[in-house]
C-alpha positions as CSV (number, residue, x, y, z in Angstrom):
1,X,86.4,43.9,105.8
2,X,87.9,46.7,103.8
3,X,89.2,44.8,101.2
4,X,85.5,43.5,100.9
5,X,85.4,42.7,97.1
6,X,81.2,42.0,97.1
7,X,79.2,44.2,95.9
8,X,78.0,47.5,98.0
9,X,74.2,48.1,98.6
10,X,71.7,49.4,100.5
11,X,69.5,47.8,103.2
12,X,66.7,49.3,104.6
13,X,65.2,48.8,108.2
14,X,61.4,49.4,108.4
15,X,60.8,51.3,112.3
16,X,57.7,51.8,113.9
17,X,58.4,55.0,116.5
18,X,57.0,58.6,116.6
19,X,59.9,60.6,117.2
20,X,63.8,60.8,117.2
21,X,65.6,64.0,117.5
22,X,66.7,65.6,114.3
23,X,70.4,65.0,114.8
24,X,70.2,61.6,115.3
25,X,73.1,60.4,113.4
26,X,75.4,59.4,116.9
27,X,72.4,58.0,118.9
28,X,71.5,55.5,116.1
29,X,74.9,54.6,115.0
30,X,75.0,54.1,119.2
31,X,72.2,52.4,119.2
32,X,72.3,50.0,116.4
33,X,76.5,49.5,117.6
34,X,74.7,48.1,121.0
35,X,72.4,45.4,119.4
36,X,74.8,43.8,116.5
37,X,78.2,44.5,118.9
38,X,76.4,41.5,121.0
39,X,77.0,39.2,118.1
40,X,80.2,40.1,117.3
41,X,82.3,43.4,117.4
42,X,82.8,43.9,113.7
43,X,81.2,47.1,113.7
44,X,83.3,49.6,115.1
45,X,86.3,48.3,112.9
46,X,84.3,48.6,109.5
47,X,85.1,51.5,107.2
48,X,82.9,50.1,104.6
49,X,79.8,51.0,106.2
50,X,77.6,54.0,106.0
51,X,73.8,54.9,107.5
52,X,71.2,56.6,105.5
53,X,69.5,58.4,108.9
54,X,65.5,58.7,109.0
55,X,63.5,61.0,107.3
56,X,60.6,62.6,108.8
57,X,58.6,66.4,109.3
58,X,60.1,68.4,111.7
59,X,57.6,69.5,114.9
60,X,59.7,72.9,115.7
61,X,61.1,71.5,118.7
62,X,64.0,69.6,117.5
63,X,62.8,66.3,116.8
64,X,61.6,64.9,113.7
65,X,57.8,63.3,113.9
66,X,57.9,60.3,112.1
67,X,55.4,58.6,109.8
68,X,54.3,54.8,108.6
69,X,57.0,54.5,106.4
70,X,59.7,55.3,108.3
71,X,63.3,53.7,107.7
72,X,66.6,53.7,108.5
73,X,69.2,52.0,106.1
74,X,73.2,50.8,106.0
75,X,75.3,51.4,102.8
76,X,77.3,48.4,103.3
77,X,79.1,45.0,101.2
78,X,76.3,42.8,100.5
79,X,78.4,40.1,102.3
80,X,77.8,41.7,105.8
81,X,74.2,41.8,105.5
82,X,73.5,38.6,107.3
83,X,75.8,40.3,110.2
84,X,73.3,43.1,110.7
85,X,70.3,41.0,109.9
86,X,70.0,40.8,114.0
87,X,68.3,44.2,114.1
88,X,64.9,43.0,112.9
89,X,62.5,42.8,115.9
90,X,64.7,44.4,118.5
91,X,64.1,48.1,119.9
92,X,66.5,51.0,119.5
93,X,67.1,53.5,122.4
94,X,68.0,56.7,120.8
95,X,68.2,59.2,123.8
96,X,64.9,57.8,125.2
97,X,63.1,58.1,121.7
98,X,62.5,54.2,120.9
99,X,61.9,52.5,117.5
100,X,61.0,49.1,117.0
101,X,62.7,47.5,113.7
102,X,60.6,45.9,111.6
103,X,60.6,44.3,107.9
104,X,63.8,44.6,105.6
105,X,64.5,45.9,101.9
106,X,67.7,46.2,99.9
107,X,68.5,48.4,97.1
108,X,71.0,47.9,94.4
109,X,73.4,51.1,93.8
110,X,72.5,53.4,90.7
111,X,74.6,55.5,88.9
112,X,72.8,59.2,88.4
113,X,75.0,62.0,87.0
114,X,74.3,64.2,90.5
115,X,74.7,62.9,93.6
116,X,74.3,64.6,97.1
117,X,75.0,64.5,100.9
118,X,73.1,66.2,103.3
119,X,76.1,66.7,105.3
120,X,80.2,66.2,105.0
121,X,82.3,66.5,107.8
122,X,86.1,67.2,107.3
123,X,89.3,68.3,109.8
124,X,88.8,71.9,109.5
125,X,84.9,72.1,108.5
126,X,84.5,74.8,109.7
127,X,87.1,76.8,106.9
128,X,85.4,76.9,103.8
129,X,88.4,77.2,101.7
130,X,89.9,73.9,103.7
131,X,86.9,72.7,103.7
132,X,86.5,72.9,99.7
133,X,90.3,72.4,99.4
134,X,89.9,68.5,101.2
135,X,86.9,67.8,98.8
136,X,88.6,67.9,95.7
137,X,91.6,66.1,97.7
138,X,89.3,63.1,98.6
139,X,87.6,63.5,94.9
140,X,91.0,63.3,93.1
141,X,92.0,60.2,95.2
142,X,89.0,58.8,93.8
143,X,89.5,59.6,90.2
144,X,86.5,61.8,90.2
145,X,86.3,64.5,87.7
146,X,83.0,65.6,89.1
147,X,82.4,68.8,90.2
148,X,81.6,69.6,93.4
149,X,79.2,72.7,95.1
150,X,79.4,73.1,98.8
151,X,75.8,73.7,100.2
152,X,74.6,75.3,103.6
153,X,76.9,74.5,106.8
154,X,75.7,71.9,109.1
155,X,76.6,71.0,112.7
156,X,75.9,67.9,113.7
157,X,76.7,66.8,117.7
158,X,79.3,63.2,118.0
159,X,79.2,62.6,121.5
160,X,79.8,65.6,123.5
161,X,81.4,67.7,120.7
162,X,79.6,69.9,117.9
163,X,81.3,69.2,114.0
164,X,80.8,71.6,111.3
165,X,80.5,70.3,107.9
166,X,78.3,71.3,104.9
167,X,76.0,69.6,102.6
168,X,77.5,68.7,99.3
169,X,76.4,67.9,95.3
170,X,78.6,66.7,93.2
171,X,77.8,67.1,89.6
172,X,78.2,65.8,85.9
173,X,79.2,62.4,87.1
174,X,79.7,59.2,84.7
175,X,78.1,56.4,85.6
176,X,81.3,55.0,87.3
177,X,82.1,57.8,89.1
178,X,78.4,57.9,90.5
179,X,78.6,54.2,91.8
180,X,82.3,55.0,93.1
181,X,81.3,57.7,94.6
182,X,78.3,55.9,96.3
183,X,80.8,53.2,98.0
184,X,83.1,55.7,98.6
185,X,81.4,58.5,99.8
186,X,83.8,61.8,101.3
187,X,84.8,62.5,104.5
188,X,84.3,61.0,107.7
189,X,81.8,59.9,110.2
190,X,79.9,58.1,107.6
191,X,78.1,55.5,110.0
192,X,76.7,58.4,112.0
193,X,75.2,59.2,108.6
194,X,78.1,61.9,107.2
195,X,79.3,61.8,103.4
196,X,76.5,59.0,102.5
197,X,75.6,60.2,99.2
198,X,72.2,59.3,97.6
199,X,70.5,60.8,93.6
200,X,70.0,64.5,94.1
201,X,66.0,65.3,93.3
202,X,65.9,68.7,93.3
């Protein structure tokens, strides 16, 4: 499915829950894994794919409270979107928050000159200099001549393990770099919801 040639865009998953931890990235990347890997076990092999997590206000205690339009949503090939189409109407288990999936929407990439990731993971996160050195790697490899600014460091927990990584916005973008950069994204761990990149609003 890497050599997927369809356009990339985003699908959105409607959820009716009131909670998920704030970190959610693994257990919903888990949890969605669980319901489509029933169908067919395409999921763990695909590259192409990355999660926007859910957004919600944050009750002090680690976990997010979450509101009536709550969504979760897959960067994907617009050809694999009757492949995850099975979510609607199932429940997700996210460390014993649930969610119950409702309605779909899809989105069509857009090309904006700034474009940001709440968090980028890397080998070496955790070394700024590496860290900065691997961006403009991955950015050259994409013929990207935007410029990059690495934001506040991040950890986020995969499995058992805690990775560092940083937030990232990557600047004065033409409007093929922007969508590039969309289906692209940077590092790794981008179906946990790492190196997704979405228009930066200030």
């Amino acid at each position: 499915m890497s050599h997927d040639t369809s356009p990339v865009i985003d699908i959105f998953f409607h959820v009716q829950g009131q909670r998920v931890p704030v970190d959610h990235g693994y257990a919903l990347y888990g949890a969605i894994s669980r319901i489509l890997e029933k169908q067919t076990a395409w999921l763990h092999a695909a590259d192409n794919v990355g999660l926007h997590p859910l957004r919600g206000r944050y009750d002090g205690a680690g976990k997010l409270l979450l509101g009536d339009r709550a969504r979760f949503g897959l960067r994907l090939p617009a050809s694999v979107i009757p492949a995850v189409l099975p979510l609607a109407g199932k429940r997700l288990d996210l460390n014993g928050d649930t969610l119950r999936v409702g309605t779909t929407t899809t989105a069509a990439l857009v090309p904006t000159v700034v474009l940001y990731a709440h968090v980028v993971t890397t080998k070496h996160g955790d070394d700024e200099a590496r860290f900065d050195a691997e961006i403009q790697r991955q950015l050259d490899g994409l013929d990207i001549k935007g410029k990059p600014q690495r934001g506040p460091r991040r950890i986020v927990a995969i499995k058992d393990k805690k990775v560092v990584g940083h937030s990232l916005l990557v600047s004065e973008l033409t409007a093929e770099e922007s969508i590039r950069l969309q289906e692209q994204g940077l590092g790794g761990r981008r179906k946990m919801g790492c190196g997704v990149f979405v228009e930066w609003k200030g």
